[in-house]
C-alpha positions as CSV (number, residue, x, y, z in Angstrom):
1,X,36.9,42.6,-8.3
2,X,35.3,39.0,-7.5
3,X,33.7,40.1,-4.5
4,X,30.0,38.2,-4.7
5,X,27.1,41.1,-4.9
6,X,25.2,42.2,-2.0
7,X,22.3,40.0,-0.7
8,X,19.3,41.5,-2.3
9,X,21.2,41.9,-5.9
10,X,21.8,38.0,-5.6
11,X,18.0,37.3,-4.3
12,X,17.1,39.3,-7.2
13,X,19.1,37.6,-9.8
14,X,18.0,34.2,-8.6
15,X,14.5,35.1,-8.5
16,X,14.7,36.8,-12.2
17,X,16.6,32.9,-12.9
18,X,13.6,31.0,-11.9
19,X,11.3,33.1,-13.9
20,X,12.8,33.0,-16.7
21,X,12.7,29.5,-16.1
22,X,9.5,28.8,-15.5
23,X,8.6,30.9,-18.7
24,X,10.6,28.9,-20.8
25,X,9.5,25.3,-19.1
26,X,5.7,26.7,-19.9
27,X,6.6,27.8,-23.3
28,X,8.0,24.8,-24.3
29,X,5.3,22.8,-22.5
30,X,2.4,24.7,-24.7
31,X,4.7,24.0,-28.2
32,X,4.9,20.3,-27.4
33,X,2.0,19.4,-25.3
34,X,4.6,18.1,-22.8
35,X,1.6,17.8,-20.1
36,X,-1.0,16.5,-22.7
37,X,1.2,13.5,-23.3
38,X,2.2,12.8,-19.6
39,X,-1.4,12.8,-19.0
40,X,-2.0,10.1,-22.1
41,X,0.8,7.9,-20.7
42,X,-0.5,8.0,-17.1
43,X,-3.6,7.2,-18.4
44,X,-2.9,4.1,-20.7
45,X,-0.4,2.4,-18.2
46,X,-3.2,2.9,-15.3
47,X,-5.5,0.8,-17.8
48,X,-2.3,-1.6,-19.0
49,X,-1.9,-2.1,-15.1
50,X,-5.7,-3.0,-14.7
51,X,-5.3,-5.4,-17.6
52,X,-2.2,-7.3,-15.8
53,X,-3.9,-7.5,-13.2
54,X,-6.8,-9.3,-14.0
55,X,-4.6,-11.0,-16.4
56,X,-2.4,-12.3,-13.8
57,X,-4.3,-12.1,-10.7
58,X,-1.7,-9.9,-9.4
59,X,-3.9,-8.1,-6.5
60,X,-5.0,-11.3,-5.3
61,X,-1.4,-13.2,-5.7
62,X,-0.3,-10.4,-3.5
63,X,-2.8,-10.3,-0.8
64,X,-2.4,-14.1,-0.6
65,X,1.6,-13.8,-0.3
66,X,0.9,-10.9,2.7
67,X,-1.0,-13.5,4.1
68,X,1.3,-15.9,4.2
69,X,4.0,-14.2,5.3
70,X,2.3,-12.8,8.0
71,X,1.5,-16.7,9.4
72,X,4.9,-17.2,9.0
73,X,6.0,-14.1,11.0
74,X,4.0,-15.1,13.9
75,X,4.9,-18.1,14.2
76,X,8.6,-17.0,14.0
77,X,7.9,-14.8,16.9
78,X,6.0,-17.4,18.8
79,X,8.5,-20.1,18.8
80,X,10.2,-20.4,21.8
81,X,13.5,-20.1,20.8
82,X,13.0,-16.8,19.2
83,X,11.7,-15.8,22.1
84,X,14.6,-16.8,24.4
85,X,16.5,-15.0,21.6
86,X,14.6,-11.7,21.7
87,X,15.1,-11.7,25.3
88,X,18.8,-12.4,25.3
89,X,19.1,-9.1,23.4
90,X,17.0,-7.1,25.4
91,X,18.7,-8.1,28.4
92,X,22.0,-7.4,26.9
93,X,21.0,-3.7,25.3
94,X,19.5,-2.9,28.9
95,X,23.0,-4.0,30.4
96,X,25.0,-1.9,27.5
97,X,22.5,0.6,27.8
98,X,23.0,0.8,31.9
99,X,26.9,1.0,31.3
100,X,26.9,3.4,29.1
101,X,25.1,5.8,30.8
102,X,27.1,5.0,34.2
103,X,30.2,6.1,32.0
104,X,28.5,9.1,30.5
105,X,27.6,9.7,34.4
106,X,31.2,9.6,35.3
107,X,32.6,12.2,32.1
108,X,29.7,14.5,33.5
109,X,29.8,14.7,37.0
110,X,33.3,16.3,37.7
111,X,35.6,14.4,40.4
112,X,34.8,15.7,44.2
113,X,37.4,18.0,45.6
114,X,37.9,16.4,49.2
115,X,38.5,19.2,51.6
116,X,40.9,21.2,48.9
117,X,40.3,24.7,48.6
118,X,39.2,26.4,45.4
């Protein structure tokens, strides 16, 4: 039959899975020094990294952009029309907001039964 096995048979089986798994990722880790290398890599791009860096000024071309666009975000927000702008749409989500909630009021609260029985 195709019925799947009981619970613990499959916990079993996937358990058994991902040990055979990790044997076979560790074995093949140790024949090719898979975590060696990795290590080698990390290491000579963190010093190619450094080297562009200095190269380039990256670090302080960044921190000088940041800078920038952070003068240029306040004064975004400062300006009075984005202001008046900012406002408009608060004023409108409050409003939407304020409806919405009268409607979901209304679905909630069921309709009064004047003076009918039950």
């Amino acid at each position: 039959t195709n019925a799947p096995p009981p619970k613990n048979e499959f916990l079993t089986a996937v358990t058994n899975l991902g040990s055979v798994i990790t044997a076979k990722a560790q074995e093949v880790d140790q024949q090719h020094h898979v975590t060696e290398k990795l290590a080698s890599v990390k290491l000579a791009t963190a010093a190619k990294t450094g080297e562009i860096n200095e190269k380039y000024q990256v670090s302080e071309k960044w921190s000088n952009l940041t800078r920038t666009m952070s003068v240029k975000v306040e004064k975004v927000k400062e300006d009075p029309k984005t202001k008046e702008a900012t406002e408009n749409v608060k004023k409108s989500l409050a409003g939407a907001s304020s409806w919405v909630s009268q409607k979901f009021q209304a679905i909630k609260t069921p309709p009064s039964n004047n003076g009918g029985s039950n």
